[in-house]
N, C-alpha and C positions, 0 to 999 in steps of 0.2 A: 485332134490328137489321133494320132494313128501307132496301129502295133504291127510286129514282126511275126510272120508266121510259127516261129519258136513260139513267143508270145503267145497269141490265139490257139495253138497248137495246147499248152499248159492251162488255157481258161478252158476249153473247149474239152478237156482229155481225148481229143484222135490226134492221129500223129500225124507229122508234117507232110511223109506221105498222100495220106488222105486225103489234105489241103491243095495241095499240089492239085493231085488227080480232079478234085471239085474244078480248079482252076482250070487245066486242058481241055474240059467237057463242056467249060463254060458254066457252069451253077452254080459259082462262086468265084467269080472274077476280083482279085483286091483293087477296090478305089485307086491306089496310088503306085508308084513304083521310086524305089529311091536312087538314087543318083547312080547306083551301081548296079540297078536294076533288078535291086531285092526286093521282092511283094512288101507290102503294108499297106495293112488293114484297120480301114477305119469303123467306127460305132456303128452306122449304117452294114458296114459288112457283118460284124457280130450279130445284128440282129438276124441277119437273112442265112448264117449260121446256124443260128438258135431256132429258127426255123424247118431249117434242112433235118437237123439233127434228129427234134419233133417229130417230123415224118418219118424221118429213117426208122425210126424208135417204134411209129408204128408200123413198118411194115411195107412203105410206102416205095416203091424202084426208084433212081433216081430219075430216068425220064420224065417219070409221073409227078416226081417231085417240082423239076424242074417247069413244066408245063403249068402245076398247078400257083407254085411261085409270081411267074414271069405274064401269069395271065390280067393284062391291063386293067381289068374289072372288078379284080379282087382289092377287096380293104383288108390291111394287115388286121385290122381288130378279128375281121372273121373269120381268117386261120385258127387267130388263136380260140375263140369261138369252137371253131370246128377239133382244133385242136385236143380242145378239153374235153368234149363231148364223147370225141374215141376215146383217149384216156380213164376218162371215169368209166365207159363201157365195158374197156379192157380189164381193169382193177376188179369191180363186182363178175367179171366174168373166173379172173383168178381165185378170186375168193369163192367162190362156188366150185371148183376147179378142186381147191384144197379143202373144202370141206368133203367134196364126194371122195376125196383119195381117202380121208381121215375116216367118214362115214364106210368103206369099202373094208378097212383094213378093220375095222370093228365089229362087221358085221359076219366077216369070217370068224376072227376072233372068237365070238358071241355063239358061232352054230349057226348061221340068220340060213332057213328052208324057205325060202320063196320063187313062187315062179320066175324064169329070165324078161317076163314083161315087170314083173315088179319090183325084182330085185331094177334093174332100169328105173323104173319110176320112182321110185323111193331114194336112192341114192346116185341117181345120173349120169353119165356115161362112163363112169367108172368101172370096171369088173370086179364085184366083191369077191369073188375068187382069185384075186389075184394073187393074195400071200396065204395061201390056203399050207402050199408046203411049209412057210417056215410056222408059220402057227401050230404045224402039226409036231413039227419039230420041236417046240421050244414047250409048245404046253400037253399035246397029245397024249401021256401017257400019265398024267395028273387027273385026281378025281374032281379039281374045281372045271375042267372043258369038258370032264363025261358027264359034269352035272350041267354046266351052261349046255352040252348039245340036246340034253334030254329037255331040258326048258324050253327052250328056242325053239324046238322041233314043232311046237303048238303053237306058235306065232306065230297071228295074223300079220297084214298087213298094217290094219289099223293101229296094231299092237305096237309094233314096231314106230308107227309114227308119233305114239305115242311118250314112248319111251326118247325118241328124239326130241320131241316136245320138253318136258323135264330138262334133258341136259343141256337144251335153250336156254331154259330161265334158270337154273341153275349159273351159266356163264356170267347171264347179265347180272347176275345179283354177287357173283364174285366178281369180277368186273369193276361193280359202285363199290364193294368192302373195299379193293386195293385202291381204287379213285380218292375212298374217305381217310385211304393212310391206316388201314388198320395193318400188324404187324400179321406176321404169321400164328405166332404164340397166341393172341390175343384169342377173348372166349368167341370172337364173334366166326374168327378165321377157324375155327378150331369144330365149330360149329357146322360151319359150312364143309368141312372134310369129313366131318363124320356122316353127313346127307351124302357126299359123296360114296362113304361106303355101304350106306346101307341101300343107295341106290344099285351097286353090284350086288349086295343080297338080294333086294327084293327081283332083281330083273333076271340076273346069270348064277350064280354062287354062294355060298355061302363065305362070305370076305372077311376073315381074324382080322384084328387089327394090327396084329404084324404083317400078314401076307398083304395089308394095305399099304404096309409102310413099303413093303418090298416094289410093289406095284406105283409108290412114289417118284423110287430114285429110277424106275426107268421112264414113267413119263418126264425127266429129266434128261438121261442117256441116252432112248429110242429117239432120235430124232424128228422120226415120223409124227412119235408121238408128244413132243415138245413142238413140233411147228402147230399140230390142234389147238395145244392148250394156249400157245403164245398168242395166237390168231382171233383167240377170245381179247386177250390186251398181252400185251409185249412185258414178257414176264412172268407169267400167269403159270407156267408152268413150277419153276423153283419156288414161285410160292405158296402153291401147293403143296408141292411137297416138303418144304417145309411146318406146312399145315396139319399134314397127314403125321409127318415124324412128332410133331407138339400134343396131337389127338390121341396118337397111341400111346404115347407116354404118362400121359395122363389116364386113362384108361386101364395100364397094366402095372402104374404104378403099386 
């Protein structure tokens, strides 16, 4: 069976341009040509596609692609082999990536004093200074940041590693709650949100459980702060805050 660059073009999502262009360079030549001397492509070609693509994806030029392709010695199995290997590298490298943006943006947040070696070490090449303006902005003239800077200001390092310790196992254990299908109302969900505030008592603030509620719907809103929570499991954020909104209700009922 063989298909039509349109075709391959719609399995593939590049555009037939791009097929083309493989084509002229030689890195993907179609098996066949049809009577009017339209490309098509056969199973053989989709695979060495799904190949090219692989590479491109990581990063790879196509010379380098093509060379690495076309090299006699190579067995398809060890592409994909090799394949995978950068892919899983690249993935835990994002996710480390996103946690230090996540970990940056909370550590201004929070007042975090530490040296520029440690602020690096602790939280990875991210600059915790980085949203220093809008944090100053949005909470700057509030007594919950002149109280989180005067905290913080006595923080060690270890301190700090600590405290990220906690909102580890904190994750994984909301994490298993949503795994077991607990709802958000539920006492176990409901439990786990109120650890979450009194974890910003004990560390930054003194946290009502309205200004918790409030601090809910923007780890919903805040993007930034929705890709953290999601990053724990997909989701994790609205359910929390839907957590938080069942806790204080309960609470100030």
């Amino acid at each position: 069976m063989s298909y039509s660059v349109g075709q391959v073009a719609g399995f593939a999502g590049v555009t037939v341009r791009t097929l083309h262009h493989y084509d002229d360079i030689g890195l993907l030549v179609p098996s066949e040509r049809s009577h009017a001397g339209h490309r098509r492509y056969s199973d053989a070609d989709l695979d060495r596609l799904q190949q090219i693509l692989f590479y491109r994806e990581l990063g790879f030029p196509l010379d380098e692609v093509a060379a690495l392709l076309d090299d006699p010695a190579a067995d398809p199995r060890a592409h994909l082999r090799r394949q995978h290997e950068l892919l899983t590298a690249r993935i835990e490298k994002l996710q480390k990536m996103a946690a230090a943006v996540e970990h940056a943006m909370e550590a201004r947040t929070m007042g975090i004093d530490l040296t520029p070696e440690e602020k690096f070490e602790v939280f990875g090449d991210k600059d915790p200074e980085q949203y220093a303006d809008e944090v100053e902005q949005r909470w700057g003239d509030t007594e919950a940041y002149a109280e989180s800077q005067r905290r913080t200001a006595s923080y060690t390092k270890d301190d700090w590693k600590r405290m990220q310790a906690e909102v580890a196992d904190w994750g994984e254990r909301y994490d298993a709650l949503m795994a077991a299908g607990d709802a958000p109302d539920s006492p176990a969900a409901m439990e786990m949100a109120e650890e979450h505030r009194q974890h910003i008592c004990r560390w930054f603030y003194d946290c009502p459980h309205e200004m918790h509620r409030c601090l809910g719907g923007m780890y919903v809103s805040d993007e930034r702060f929705k890709a953290f929570y999601d990053s724990m499991r997909p989701g994790l954020a609205e359910h929390l805050r839907d957590a938080i909104t069942a806790n204080a209700a309960r609470h100030t009922a």
